[in-house]
PDB file of N, CA, C and O in Angstrom:
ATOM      1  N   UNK A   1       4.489  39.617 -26.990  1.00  0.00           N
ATOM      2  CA  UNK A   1       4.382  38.371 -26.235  1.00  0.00           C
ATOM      3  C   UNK A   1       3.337  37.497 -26.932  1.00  0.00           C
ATOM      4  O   UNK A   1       2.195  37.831 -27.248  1.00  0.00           O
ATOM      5  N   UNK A   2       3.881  36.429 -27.097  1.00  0.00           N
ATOM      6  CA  UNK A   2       2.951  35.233 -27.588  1.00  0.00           C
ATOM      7  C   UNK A   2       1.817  34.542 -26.281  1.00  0.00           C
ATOM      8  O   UNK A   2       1.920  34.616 -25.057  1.00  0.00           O
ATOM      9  N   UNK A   3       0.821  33.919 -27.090  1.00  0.00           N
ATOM     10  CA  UNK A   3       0.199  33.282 -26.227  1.00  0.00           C
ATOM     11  C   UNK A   3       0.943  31.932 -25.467  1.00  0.00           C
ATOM     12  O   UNK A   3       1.120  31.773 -24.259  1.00  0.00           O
ATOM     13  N   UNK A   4       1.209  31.282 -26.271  1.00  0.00           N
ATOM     14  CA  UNK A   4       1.962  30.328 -25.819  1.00  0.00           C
ATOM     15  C   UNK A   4       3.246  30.715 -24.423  1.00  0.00           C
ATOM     16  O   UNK A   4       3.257  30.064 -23.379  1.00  0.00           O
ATOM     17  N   UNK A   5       4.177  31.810 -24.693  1.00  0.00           N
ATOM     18  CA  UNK A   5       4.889  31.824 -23.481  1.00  0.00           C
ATOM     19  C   UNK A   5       3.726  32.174 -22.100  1.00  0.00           C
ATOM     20  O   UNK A   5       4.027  31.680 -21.014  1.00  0.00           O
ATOM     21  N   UNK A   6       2.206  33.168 -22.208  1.00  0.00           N
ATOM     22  CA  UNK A   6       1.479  33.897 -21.307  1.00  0.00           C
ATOM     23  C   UNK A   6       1.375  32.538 -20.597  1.00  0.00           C
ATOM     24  O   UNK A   6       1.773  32.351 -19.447  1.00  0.00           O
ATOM     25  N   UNK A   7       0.612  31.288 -21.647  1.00  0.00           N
ATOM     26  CA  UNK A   7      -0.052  29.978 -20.937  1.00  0.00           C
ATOM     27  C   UNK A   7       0.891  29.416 -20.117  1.00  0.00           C
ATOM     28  O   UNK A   7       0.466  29.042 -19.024  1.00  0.00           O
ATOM     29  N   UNK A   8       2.282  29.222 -20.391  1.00  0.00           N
ATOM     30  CA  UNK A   8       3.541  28.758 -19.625  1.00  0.00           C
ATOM     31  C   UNK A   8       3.834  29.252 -18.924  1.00  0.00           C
ATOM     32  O   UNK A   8       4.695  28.615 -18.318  1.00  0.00           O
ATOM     33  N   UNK A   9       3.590  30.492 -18.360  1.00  0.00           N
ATOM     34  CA  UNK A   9       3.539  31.521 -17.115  1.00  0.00           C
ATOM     35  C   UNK A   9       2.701  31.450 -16.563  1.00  0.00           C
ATOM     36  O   UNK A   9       3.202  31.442 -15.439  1.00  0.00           O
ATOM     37  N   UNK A  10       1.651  31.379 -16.414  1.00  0.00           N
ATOM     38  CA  UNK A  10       0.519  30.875 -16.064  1.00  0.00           C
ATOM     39  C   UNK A  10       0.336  29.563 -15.196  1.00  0.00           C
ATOM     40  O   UNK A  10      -0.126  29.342 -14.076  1.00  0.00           O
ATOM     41  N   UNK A  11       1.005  28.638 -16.391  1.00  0.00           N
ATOM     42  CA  UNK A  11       0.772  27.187 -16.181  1.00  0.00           C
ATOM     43  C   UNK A  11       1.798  26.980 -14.800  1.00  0.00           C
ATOM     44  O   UNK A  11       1.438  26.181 -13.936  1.00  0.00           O
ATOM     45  N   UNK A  12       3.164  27.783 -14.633  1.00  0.00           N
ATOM     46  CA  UNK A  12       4.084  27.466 -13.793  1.00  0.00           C
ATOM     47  C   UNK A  12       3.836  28.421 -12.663  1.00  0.00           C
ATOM     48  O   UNK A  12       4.667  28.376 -11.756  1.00  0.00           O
ATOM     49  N   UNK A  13       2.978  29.165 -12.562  1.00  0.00           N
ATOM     50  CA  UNK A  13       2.173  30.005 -11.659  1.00  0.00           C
ATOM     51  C   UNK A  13       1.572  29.377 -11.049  1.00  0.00           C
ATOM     52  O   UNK A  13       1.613  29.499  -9.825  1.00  0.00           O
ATOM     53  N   UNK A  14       0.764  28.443 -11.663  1.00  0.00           N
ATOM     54  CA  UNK A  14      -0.244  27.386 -11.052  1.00  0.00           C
ATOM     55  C   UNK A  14       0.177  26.426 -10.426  1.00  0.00           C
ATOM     56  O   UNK A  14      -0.343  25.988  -9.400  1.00  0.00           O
ATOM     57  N   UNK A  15       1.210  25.968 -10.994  1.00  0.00           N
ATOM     58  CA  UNK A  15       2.119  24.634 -10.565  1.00  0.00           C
ATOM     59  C   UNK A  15       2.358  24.909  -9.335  1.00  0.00           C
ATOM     60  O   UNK A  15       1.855  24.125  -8.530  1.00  0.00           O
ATOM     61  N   UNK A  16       3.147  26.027  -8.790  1.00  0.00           N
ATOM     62  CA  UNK A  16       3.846  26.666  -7.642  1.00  0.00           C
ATOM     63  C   UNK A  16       3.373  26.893  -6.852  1.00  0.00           C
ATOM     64  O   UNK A  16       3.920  26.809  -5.752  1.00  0.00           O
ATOM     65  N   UNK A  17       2.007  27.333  -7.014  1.00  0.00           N
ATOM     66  CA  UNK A  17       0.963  27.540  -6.359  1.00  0.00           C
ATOM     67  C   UNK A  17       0.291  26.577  -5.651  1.00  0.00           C
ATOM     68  O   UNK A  17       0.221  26.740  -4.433  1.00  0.00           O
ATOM     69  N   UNK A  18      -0.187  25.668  -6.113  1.00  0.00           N
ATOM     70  CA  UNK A  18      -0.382  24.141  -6.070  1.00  0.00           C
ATOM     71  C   UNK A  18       0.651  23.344  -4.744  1.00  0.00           C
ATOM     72  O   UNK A  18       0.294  22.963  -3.629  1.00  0.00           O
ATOM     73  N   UNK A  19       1.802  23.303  -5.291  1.00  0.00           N
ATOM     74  CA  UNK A  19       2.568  22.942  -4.537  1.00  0.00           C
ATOM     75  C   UNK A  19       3.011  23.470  -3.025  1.00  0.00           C
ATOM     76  O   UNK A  19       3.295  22.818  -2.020  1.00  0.00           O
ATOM     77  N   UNK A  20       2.970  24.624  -3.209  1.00  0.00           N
ATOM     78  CA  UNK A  20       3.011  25.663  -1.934  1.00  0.00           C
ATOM     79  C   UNK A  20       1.723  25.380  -1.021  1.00  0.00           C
ATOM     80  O   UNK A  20       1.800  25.463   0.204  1.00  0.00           O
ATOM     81  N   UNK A  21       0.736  25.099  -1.569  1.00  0.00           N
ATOM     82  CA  UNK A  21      -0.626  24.433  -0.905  1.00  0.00           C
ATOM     83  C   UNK A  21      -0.647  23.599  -0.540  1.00  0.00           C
ATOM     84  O   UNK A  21      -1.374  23.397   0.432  1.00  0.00           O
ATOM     85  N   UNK A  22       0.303  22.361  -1.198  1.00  0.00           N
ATOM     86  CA  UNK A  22      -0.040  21.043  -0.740  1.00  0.00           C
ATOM     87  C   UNK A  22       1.063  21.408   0.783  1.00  0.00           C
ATOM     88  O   UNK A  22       0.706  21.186   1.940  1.00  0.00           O
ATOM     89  N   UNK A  23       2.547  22.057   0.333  1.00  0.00           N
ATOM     90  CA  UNK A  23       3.255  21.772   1.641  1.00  0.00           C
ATOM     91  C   UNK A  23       2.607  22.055   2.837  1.00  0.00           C
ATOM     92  O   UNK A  23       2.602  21.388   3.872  1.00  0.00           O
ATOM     93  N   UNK A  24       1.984  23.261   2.557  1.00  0.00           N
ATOM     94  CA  UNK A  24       1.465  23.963   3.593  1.00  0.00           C
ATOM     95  C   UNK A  24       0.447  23.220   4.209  1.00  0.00           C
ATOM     96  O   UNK A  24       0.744  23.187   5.404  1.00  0.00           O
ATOM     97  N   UNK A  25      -0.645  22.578   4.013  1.00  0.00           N
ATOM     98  CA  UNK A  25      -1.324  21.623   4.330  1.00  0.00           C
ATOM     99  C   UNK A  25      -0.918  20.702   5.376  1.00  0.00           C
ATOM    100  O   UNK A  25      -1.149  20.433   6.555  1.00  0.00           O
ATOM    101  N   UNK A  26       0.185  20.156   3.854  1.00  0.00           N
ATOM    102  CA  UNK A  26       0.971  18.928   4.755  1.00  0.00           C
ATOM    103  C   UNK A  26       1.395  18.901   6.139  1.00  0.00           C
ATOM    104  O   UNK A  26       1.065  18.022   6.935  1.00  0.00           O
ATOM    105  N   UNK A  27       2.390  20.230   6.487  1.00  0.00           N
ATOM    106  CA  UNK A  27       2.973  20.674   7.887  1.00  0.00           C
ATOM    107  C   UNK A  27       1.566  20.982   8.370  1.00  0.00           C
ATOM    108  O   UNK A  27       1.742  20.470   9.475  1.00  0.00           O
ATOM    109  N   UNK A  28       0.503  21.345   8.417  1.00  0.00           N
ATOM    110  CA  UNK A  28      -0.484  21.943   8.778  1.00  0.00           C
ATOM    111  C   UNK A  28      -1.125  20.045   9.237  1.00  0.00           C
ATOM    112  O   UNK A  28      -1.050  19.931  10.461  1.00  0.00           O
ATOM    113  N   UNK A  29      -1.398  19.374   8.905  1.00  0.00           N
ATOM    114  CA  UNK A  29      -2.131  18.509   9.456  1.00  0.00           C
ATOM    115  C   UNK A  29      -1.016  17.630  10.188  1.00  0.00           C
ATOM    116  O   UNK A  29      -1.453  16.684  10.842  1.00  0.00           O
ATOM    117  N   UNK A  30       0.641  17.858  10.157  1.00  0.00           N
ATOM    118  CA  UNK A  30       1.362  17.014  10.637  1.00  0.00           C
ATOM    119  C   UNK A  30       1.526  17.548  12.224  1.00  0.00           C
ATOM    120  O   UNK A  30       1.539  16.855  13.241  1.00  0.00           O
ATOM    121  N   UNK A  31       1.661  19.155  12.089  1.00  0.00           N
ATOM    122  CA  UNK A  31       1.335  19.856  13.537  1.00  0.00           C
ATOM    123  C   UNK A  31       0.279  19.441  14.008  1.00  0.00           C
ATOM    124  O   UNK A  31       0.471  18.815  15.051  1.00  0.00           O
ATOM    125  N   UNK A  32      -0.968  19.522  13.645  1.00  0.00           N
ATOM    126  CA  UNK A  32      -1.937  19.933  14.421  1.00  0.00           C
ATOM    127  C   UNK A  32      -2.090  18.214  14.687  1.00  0.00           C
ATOM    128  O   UNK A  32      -3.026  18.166  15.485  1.00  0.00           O
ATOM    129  N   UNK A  33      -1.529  16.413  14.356  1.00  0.00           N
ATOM    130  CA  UNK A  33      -1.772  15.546  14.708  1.00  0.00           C
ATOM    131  C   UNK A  33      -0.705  15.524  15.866  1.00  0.00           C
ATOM    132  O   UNK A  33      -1.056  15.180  16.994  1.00  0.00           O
ATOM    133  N   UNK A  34       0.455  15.850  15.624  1.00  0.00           N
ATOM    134  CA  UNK A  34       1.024  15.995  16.653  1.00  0.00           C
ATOM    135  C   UNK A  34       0.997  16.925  18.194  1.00  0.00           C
ATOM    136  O   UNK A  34       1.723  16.830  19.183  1.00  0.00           O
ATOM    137  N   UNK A  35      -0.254  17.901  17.873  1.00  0.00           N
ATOM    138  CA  UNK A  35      -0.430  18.433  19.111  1.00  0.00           C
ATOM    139  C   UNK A  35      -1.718  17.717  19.877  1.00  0.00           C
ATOM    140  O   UNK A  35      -1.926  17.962  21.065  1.00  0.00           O
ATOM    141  N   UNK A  36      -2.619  16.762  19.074  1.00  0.00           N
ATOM    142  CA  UNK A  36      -3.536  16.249  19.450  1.00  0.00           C
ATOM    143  C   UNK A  36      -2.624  14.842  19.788  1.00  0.00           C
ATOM    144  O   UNK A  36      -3.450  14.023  20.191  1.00  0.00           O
ATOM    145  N   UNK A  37      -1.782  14.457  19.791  1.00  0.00           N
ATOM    146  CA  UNK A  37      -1.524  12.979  20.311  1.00  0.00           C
ATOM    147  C   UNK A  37      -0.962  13.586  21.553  1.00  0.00           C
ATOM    148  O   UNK A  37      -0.893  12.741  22.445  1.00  0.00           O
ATOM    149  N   UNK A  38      -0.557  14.712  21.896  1.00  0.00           N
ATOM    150  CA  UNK A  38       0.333  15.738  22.918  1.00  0.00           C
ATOM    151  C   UNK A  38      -0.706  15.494  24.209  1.00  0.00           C
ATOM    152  O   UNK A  38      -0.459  15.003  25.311  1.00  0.00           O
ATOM    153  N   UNK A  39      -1.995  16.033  23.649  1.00  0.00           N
ATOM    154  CA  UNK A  39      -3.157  16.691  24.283  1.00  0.00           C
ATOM    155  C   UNK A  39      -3.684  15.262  25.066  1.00  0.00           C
ATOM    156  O   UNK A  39      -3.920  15.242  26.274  1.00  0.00           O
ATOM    157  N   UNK A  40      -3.851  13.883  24.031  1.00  0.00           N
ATOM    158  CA  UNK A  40      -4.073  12.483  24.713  1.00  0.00           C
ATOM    159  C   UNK A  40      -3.481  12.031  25.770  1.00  0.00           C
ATOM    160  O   UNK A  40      -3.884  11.543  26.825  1.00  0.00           O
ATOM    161  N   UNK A  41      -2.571  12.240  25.379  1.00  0.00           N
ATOM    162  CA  UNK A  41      -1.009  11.931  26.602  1.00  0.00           C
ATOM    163  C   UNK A  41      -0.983  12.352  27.956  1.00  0.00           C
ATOM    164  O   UNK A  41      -0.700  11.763  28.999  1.00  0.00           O
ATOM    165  N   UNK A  42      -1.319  13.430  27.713  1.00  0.00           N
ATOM    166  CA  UNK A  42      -1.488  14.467  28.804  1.00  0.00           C
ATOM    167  C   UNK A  42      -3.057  14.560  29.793  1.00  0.00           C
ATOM    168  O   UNK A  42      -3.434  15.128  30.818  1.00  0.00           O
ATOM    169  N   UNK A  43      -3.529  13.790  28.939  1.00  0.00           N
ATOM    170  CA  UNK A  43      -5.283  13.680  29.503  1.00  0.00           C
ATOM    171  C   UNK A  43      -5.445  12.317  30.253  1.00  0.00           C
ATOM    172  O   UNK A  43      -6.214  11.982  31.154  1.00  0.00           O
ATOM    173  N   UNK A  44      -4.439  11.624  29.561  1.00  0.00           N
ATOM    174  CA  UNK A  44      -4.652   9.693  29.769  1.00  0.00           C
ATOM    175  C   UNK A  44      -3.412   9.753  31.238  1.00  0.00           C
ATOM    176  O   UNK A  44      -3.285   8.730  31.912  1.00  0.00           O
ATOM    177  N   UNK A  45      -2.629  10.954  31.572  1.00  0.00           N
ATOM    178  CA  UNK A  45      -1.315  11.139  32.675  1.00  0.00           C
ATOM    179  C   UNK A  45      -2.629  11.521  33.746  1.00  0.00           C
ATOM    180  O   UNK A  45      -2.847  10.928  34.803  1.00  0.00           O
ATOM    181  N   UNK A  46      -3.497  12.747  33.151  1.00  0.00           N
ATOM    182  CA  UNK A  46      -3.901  13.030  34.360  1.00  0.00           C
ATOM    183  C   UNK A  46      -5.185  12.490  35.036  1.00  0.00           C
ATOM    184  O   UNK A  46      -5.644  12.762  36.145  1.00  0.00           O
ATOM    185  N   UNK A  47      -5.738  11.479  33.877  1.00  0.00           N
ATOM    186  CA  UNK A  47      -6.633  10.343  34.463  1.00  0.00           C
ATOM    187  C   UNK A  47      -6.156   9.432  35.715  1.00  0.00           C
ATOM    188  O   UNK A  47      -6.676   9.246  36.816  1.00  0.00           O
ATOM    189  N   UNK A  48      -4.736   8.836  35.012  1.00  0.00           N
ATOM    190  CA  UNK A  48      -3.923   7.911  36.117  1.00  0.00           C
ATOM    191  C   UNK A  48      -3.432   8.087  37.133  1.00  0.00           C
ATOM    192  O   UNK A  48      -3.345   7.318  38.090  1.00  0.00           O
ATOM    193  N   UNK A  49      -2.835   9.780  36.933  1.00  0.00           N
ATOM    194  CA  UNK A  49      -3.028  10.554  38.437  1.00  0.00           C
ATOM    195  C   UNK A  49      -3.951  10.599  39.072  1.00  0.00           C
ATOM    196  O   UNK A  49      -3.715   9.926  40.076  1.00  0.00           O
ATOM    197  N   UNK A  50      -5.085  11.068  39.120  1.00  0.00           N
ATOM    198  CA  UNK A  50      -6.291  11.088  39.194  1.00  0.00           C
ATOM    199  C   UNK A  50      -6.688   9.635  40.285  1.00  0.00           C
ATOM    200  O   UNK A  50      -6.929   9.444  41.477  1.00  0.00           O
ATOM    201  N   UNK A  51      -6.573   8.848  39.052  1.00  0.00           N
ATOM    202  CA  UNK A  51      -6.887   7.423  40.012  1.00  0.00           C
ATOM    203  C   UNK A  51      -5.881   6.502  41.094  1.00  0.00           C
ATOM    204  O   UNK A  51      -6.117   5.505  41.776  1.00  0.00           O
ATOM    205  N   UNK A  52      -5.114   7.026  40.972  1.00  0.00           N
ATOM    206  CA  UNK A  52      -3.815   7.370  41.817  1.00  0.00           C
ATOM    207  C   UNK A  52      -3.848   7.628  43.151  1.00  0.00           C
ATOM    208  O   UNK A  52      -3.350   7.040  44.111  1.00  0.00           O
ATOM    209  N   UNK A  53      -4.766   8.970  43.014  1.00  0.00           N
ATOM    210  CA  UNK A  53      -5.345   9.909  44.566  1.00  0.00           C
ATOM    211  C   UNK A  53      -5.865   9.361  45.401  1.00  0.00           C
ATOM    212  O   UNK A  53      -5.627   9.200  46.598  1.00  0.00           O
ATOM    213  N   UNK A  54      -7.188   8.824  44.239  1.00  0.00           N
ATOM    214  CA  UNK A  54      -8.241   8.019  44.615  1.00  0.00           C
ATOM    215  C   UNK A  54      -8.287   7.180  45.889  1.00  0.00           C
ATOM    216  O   UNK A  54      -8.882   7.216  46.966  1.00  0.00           O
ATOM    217  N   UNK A  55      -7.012   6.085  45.020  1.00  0.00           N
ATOM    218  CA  UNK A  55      -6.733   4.784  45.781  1.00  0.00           C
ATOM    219  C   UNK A  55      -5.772   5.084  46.782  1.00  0.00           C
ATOM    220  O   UNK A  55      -5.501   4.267  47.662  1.00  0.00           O
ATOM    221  N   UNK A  56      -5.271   6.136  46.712  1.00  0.00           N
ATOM    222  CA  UNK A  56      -4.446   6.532  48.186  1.00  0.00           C
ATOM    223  C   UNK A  56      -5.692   7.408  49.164  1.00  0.00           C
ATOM    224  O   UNK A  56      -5.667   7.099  50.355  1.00  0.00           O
ATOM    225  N   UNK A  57      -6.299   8.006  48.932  1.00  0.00           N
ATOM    226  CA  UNK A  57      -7.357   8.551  49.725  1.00  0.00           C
ATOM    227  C   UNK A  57      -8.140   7.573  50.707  1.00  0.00           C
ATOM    228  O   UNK A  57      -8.155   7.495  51.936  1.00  0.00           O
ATOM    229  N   UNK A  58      -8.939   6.684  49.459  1.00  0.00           N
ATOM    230  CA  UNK A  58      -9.666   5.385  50.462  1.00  0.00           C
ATOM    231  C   UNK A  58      -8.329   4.542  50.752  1.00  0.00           C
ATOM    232  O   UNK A  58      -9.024   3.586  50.406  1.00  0.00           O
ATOM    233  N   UNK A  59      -7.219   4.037  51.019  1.00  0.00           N
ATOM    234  CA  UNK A  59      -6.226   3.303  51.731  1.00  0.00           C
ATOM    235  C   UNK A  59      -5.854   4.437  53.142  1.00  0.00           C
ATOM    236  O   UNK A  59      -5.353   3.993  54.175  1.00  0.00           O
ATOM    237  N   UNK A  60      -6.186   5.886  52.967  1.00  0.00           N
ATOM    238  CA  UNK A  60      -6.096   6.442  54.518  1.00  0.00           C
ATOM    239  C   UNK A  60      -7.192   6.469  54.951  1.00  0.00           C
ATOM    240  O   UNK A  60      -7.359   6.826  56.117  1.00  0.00           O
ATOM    241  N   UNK A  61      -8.222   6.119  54.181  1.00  0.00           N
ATOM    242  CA  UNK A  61      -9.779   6.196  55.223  1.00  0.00           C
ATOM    243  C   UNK A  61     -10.175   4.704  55.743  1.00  0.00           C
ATOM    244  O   UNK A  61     -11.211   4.245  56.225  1.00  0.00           O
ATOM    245  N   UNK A  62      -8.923   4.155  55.442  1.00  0.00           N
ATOM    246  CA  UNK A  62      -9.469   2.649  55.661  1.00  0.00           C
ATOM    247  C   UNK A  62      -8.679   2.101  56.817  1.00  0.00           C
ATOM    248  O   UNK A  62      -8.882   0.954  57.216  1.00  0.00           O
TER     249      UNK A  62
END
């Protein structure tokens, strides 16, 4: 075996590698933005519920 084919094995080792990192990343920050806009949604529902109660509570104490 030559050096030259080892470095090209190597080099496409790296490449693959590389790439497999970036996807993984990629889905990795596309989940985890999409479970945090999930989590907003769901916080900003149960605020408005919340204030919801509120204003029906004092309208029966009134």
């Amino acid at each position: 075996m030559n050096y030259g084919d080892l470095f090209a094995q190597i080099f496409i080792f790296v490449l693959l590698l590389g790439i497999g990192c970036v996807i993984y990343y990629s889905i990795r920050s596309f989940i985890r933005s999409f479970v945090t806009k999930e989590l907003n949604k769901s916080n900003n529902l149960e605020q408005k519920l919340d204030r919801i109660i509120e204003l029906l509570e004092k309208d029966k104490t009134d």
